[in-house]
C-alpha positions in Angstrom: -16.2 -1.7 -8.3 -14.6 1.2 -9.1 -15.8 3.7 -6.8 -15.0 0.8 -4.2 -11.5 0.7 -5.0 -11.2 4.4 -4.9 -13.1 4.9 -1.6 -10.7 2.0 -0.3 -7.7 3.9 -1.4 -8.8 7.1 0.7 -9.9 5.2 3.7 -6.4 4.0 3.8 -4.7 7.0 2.9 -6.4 8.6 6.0 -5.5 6.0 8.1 -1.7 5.7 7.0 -1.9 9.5 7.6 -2.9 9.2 10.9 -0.5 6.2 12.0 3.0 6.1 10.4 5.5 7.8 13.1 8.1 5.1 12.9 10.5 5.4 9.7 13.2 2.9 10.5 11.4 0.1 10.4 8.5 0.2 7.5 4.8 0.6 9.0 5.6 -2.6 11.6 5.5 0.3 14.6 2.7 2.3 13.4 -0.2 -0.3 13.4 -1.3 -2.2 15.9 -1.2 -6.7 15.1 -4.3 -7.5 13.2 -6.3 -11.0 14.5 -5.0 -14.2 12.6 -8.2 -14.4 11.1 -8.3 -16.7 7.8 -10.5 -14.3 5.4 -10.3 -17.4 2.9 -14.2 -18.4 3.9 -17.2 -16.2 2.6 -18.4 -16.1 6.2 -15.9 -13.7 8.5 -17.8 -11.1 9.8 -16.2 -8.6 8.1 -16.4 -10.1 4.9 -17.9 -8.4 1.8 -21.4 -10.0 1.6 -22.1 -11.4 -2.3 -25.5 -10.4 -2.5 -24.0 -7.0 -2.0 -22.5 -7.9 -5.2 -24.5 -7.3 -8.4 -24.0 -9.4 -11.6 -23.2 -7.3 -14.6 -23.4 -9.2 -18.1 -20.2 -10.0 -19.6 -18.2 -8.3 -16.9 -14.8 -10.0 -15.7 -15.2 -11.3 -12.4 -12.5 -9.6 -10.0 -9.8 -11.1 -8.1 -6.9 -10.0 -5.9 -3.7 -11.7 -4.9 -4.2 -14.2 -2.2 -2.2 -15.0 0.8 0.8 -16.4 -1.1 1.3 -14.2 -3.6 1.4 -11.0 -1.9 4.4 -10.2 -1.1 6.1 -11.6 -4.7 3.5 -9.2 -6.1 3.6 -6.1 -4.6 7.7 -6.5 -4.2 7.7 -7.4 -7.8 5.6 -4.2 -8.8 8.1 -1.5 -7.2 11.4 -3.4 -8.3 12.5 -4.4 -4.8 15.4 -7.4 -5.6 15.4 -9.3 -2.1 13.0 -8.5 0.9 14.1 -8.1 4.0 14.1 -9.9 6.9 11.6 -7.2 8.5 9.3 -7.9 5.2 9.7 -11.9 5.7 8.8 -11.5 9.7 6.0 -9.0 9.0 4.5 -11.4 6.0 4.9 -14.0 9.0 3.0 -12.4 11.2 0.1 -11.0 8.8 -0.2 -13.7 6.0 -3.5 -15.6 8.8 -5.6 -12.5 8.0 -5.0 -12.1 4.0 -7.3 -13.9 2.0 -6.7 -17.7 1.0 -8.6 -17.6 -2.2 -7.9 -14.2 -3.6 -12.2 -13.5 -4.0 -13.3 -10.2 -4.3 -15.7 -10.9 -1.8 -13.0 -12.1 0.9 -11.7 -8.7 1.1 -12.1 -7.8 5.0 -10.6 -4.8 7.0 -8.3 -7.3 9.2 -7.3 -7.9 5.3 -6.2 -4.8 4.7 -4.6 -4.0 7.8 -2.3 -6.7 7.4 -1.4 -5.8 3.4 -1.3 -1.8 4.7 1.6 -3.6 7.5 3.4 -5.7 4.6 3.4 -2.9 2.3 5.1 -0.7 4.8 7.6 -3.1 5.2 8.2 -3.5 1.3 8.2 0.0 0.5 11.2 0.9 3.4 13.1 -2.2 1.3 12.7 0.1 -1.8 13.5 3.0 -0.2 16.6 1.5 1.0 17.2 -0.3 -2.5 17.3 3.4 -3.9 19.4 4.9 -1.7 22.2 2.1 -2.3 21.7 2.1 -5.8 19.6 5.0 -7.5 16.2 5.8 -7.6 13.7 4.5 -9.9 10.1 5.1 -8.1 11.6 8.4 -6.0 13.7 10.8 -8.4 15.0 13.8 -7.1 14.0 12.6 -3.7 16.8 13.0 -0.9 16.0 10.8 2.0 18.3 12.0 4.3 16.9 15.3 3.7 14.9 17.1 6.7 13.1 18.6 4.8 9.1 18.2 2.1 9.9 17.3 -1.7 7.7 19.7 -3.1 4.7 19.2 -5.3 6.1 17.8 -8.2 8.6 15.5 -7.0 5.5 13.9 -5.1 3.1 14.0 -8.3 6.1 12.4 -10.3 6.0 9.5 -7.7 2.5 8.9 -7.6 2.5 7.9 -12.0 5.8 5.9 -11.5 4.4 4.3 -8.4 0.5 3.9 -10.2 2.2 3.2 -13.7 4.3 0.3 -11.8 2.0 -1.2 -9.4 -1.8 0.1 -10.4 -0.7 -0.5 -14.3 -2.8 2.5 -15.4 -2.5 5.9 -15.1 -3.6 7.6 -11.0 -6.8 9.6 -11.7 -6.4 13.3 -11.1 -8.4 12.7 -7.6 -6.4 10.2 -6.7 -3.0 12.1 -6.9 -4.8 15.3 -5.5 -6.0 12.9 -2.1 -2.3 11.4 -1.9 -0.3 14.9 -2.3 -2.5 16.5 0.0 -2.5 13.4 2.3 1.9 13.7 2.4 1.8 17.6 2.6 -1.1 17.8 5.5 0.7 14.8 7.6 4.6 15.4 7.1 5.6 18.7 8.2 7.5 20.8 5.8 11.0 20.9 7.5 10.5 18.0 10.3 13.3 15.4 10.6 13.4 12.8 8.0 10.6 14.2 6.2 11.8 13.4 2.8 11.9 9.6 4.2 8.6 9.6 5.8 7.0 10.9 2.6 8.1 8.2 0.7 6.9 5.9 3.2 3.6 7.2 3.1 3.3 7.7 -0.2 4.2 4.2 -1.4 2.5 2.5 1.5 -0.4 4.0 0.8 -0.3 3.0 -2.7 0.8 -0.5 -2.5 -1.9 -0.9 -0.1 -4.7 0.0 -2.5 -6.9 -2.7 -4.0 -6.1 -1.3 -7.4 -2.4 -3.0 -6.1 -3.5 -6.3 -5.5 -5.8 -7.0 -8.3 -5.0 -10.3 -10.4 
């Protein structure tokens, strides 16, 4: 399950990469609407298979935050006070594709599109909480800044943000493959790039399995 996880985590990474352009509004510009599919069942087609599943002896089954939980969780984990209105619509919009249950084996792709969407939304809240009254998850970070926090700033992030809403410690991988996934996407001196790192970074995070575990 681990590996899972992780490999989860980078597939979404790239993807985040790739898609966030828009700042103002979380990630609710970047991705395209995922299908109102209910990923409650066992049977979507996209649908992690149990047998794919093996059994390990005295091993805690897994489970992740189902459909109405999410947004309490994930909002609760980075200290946003009140979602937005954006958040609410976007949770609206999404909540038909998130899991019913909360199974491990209901996690789909349609799934995680629509967390990766809410997450978006969330994190802008944050990153707007911060800016009106101090940062918690971002120190140092100026958001109207034009220009890449550097290194450290971003590795800083990535413990407060794992510490937070992972409630362990980021592996040395996993910070590497978020750092390098800001610095390679957001160009060093670009407008708002202080903003859209954030973004990207917490996004990314919050839209990690690791995130939504139970």
């Amino acid at each position: 399950m681990k590996t899972y996880k992780h490999k989860a985590l980078l597939i979404l990474a790239v993807t985040i990469g790739a898609g966030i352009l828009s700042v103002g509004n979380g990630c609710s510009k970047s991705f395209s609407s995922s299908p109102s599919t209910d990923s409650g069942g066992s049977n979507g087609a996209n649908s992690i298979d149990n047998s794919e599943m093996p059994i390990i002896p005295g091993a805690r089954t897994v489970s992740i935050v189902y459909s109405k939980q999410v947004v309490d969780q994930l909002t609760s984990c980075v200290g946003v006070q009140t979602p937005s209105a954006a958040t609410m619509n976007m949770y609206s919009q999404k909540q038909g594709a998130i899991s019913t249950y909360g199974t491990a084996n209901t996690v789909t792709a349609p799934m995680m599109m629509a967390v990766t969407s809410i997450a978006g939304e969330i994190c802008n809240d944050l990153i707007n909480q911060e800016v009106a009254s101090g940062a918690r998850m971002f120190m140092g970070f100026d958001m109207k800044a034009n220009v890449l926090p550097n290194s450290s700033q971003l590795e800083d992030a990535v413990t407060r943000l794992s510490l937070s809403c992972w409630q362990r410690m980021e592996t040395s991988d996993e910070k590497l493959a978020l750092v390098n996934l800001v610095t390679t996407s957001v160009g060093a001196t670009e407008a708002s790039a202080t903003r859209k790192a954030a973004l990207m970074l917490c996004t990314s995070m919050l839209s990690s399995l690791d995130a939504l575990l139970n």
